[in-house]
Structure formats: structure tokens, C-alpha cells
N, C-alpha and C positions, 0 to 999 in steps of 0.2 A: 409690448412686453418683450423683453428680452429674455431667451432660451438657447442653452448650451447642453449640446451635447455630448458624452462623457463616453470614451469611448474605453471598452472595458476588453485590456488582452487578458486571453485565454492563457491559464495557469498552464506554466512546463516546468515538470523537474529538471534538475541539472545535477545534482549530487543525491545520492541514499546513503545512509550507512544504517543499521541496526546495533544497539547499545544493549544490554542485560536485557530491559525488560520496557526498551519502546524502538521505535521506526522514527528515525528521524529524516525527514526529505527539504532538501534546499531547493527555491524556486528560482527559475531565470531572474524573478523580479527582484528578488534581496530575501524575500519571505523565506523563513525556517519552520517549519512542520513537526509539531514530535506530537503522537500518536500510542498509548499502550499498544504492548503486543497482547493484551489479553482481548482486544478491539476484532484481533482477525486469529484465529485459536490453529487455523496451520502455520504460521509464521509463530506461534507461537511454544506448536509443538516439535516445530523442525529443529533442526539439530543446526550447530553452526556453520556448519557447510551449506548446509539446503539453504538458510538463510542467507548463505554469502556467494548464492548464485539466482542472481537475479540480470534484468534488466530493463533499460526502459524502451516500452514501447508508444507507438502514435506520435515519434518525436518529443516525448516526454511528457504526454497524456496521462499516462499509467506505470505503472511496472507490473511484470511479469515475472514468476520463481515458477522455474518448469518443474524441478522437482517435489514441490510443493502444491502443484496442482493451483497456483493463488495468482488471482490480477487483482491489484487495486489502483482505482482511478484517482488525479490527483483533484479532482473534482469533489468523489466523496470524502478524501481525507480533510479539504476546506471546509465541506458541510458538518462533518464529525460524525458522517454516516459510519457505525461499524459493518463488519463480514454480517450477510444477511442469511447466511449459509446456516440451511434445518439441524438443528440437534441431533436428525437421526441422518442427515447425512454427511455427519460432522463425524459422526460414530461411525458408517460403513468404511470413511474414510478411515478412520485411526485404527479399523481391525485389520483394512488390508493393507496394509504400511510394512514395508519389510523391518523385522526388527533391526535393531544396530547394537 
């Protein structure tokens, strides 16, 4: 019997941008990523700037928005895993949020 095996690289981003109302991320491999922003609700509630300061981290495992307190891995956006982040501390977050 003949068997091959299939060797699987690990997803990297290479590009982000964020649109009105999704995240869209381009992979080293060609793959394009669009994601709601209602998936991750701080990216969602950040303002344009918070959203337009990000970066990637792990060599393009993840990205990272400091002002936004948010990492998303580029693993769970393949799975179509959303923010697993509690309701109520979705809320502690959004009361102590400097207003703008």
C-alpha cells in the first residue's frame, strides 16, 4: 500500500485591514479571511483608530490591538471560532473604556 504524507504549513498572516463591519486577513499562502466584526465585539466597539492600531504577532500567528485589549489567533479565525470573552466581562470592559 502506498501512503503519502501531506504536510500541512501553519497559517501566517501577512496583510489585515478592517472594512465597516468585518476583519479581513490575507494569508502567506494566497487564502483571504473575512470574519464579522460582530465575532469579536471589542474590535467591534473600537473606534477607527483602536482598530487601525494593531499588529501581528508570533510571526503572523495572531494579531494583537493594544488599545483594545484583543488577540486573535489566525488559527481560530480558520476554525470560525468567535471572541469567547463572558458577557460580563465584555460589560466591565465597556464601562471602563475612556469615553471618546
Amino acid at each position: 500500500m502506498n501512503t503519502s504524507l501531506i504536510e500541512i504549513e501553519k497559517p501566517f498572516a501577512q496583510e489585515v485591514r478592517l472594512e465597516e463591519d468585518v476583519l479581513v486577513v490575507e494569508l502567506r499562502d494566497g487564502r483571504v479571511l473575512s470574519v464579522p466584526l460582530v465575532w469579536y465585539p471589542r474590535l467591534f466597539h473600537g473606534s477607527p483608530e483602536e482598530r487601525q492600531n494593531f499588529r501581528l504577532i508570533g510571526n503572523g500567528e495572531g494579531i494583537h490591538w493594544p488599545d483594545l485589549d484583543e488577540d486573535i489567533s489566525i488559527e481560530h479565525l480558520l476554525k470560525g471560532i468567535p471572541s469567547r470573552e463572558s458577557p460580563a466581562s465584555l460589560q466591565r470592559w465597556l464601562q471602563n473604556r475612556p469615553k471618546r
